[in-house]
C-alpha positions in Angstrom: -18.8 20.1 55.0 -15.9 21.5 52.6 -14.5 20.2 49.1 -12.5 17.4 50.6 -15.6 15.8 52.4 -17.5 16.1 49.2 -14.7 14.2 47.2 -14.9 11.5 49.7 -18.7 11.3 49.5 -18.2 11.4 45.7 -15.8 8.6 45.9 -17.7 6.4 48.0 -20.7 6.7 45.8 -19.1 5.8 43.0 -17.2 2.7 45.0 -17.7 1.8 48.1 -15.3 -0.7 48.7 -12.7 1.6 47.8 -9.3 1.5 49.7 -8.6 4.2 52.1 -5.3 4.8 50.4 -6.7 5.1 47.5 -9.7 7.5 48.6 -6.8 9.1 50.5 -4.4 9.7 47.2 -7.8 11.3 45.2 -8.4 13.4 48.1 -5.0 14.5 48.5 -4.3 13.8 51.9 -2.7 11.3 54.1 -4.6 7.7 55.2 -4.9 9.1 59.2 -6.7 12.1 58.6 -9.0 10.4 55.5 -10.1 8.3 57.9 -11.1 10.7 60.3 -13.0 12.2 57.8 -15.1 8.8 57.2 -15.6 8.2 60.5 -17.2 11.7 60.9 -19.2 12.0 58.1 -20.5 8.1 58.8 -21.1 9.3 63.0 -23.1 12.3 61.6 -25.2 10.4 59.3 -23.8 11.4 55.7 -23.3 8.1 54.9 -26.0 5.5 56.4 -24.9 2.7 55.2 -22.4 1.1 52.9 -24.0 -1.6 50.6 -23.5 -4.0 47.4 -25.4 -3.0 44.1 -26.7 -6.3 42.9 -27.8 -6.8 39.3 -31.4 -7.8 39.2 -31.2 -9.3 36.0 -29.2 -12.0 37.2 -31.3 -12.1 40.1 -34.3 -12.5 38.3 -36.2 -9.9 39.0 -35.3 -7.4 36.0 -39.3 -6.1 35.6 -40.1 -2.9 37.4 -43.3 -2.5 38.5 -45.0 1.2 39.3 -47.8 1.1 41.4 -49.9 4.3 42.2 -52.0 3.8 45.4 -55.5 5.5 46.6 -56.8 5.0 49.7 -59.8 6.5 51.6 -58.2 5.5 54.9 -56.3 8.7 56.0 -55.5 7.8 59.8 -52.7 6.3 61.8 -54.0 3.0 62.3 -54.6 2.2 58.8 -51.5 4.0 57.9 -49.0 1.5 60.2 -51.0 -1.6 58.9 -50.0 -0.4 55.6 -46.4 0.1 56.4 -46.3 -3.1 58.0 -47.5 -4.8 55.0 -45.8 -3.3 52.5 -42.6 -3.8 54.7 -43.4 -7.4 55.0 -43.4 -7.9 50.9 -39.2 -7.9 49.7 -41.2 -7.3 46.0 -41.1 -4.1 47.2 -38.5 -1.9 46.9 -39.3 1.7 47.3 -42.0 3.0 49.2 -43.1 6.5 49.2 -46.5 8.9 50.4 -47.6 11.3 47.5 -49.1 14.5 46.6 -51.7 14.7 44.5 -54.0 12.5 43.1 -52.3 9.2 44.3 -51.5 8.7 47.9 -49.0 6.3 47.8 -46.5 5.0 45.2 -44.8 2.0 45.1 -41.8 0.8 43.1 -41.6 -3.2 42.9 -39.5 -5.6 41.0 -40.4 -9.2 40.0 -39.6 -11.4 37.1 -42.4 -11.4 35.6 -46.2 -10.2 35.5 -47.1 -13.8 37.0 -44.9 -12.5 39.9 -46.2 -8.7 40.0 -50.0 -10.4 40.3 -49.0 -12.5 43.2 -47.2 -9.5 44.6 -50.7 -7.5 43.8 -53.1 -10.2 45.1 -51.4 -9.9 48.4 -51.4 -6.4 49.3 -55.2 -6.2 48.5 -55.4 -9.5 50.0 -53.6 -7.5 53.6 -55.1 -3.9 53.6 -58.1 -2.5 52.1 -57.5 0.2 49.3 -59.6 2.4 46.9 -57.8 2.1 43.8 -54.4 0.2 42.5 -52.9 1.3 39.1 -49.8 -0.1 37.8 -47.6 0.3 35.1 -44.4 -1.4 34.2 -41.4 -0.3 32.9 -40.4 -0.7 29.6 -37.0 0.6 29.3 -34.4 1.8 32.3 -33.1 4.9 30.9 -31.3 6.2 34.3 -30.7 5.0 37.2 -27.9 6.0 39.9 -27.5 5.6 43.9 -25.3 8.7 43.6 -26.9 12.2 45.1 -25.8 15.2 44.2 -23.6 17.0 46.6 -23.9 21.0 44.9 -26.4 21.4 47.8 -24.6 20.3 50.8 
């Protein structure tokens, strides 16, 4: 990867849906070899996927939801019901497993707490769990798509 693949990574991140002449002009080269370029770095796997950012405001589902998950269950079995479960709720947006105290942490977005508890009373309803703790966002103070390339 050089400086011209990272511009074109920058530029994507930033738009997406950006012409390849006009990815092309930034970049400093002409349209052909641009889009060899993007085809590369898309058949190697830098970029997965090319997507819309919806607003979830107007969506209705502007209240982010935290949830730390415990479990006492630490085997595959329990582990792929869980994945299948939480895959099976859209709620649920992020899904990652933890170190330290909590074993998994969810992020979730719902328009309101009404909607979080339905969301809750489901996935204890579907898996067992030692303890769920959730906390909801007050403010968004950051939030970007965009990695950083410095380490690439």
């Amino acid at each position: 990867m050089d400086k011209i693949d990272k511009a074109i990574l920058e530029l994507l991140q930033v738009n997406a849906s950006a012409s390849l002449q006009e990815i092309s002009e930034q970049v400093s080269l002409s349209a052909t070899p641009c889009w060899r370029r993007i085809q590369r770095l898309e058949r190697e796997g830098y970029i997965r996927q090319r997507v819309a950012l919806l607003d979830p405001d107007k969506l209705n589902v502007g209240v982010t939801v935290f949830v730390a998950i415990r479990t006492s269950q630490h085997n595959e079995k329990w582990f792929k019901r869980f994945s299948a479960v939480v895959a099976a709720i859209p709620q649920i947006v992020e899904f990652y497993r933890m170190s330290g105290d909590d074993d998994y942490l969810l992020r979730v977005v719902v328009p309101d707490i009404k909607a979080y508890d339905a969301v809750y009373k489901r996935l204890i309803r579907e898996i067992e769990l030692s303890d769920v703790s959730s906390s909801f966002a007050m403010e968004q103070i950051k939030y970007t798509t965009a990695l950083p390339l410095d380490y690439a």
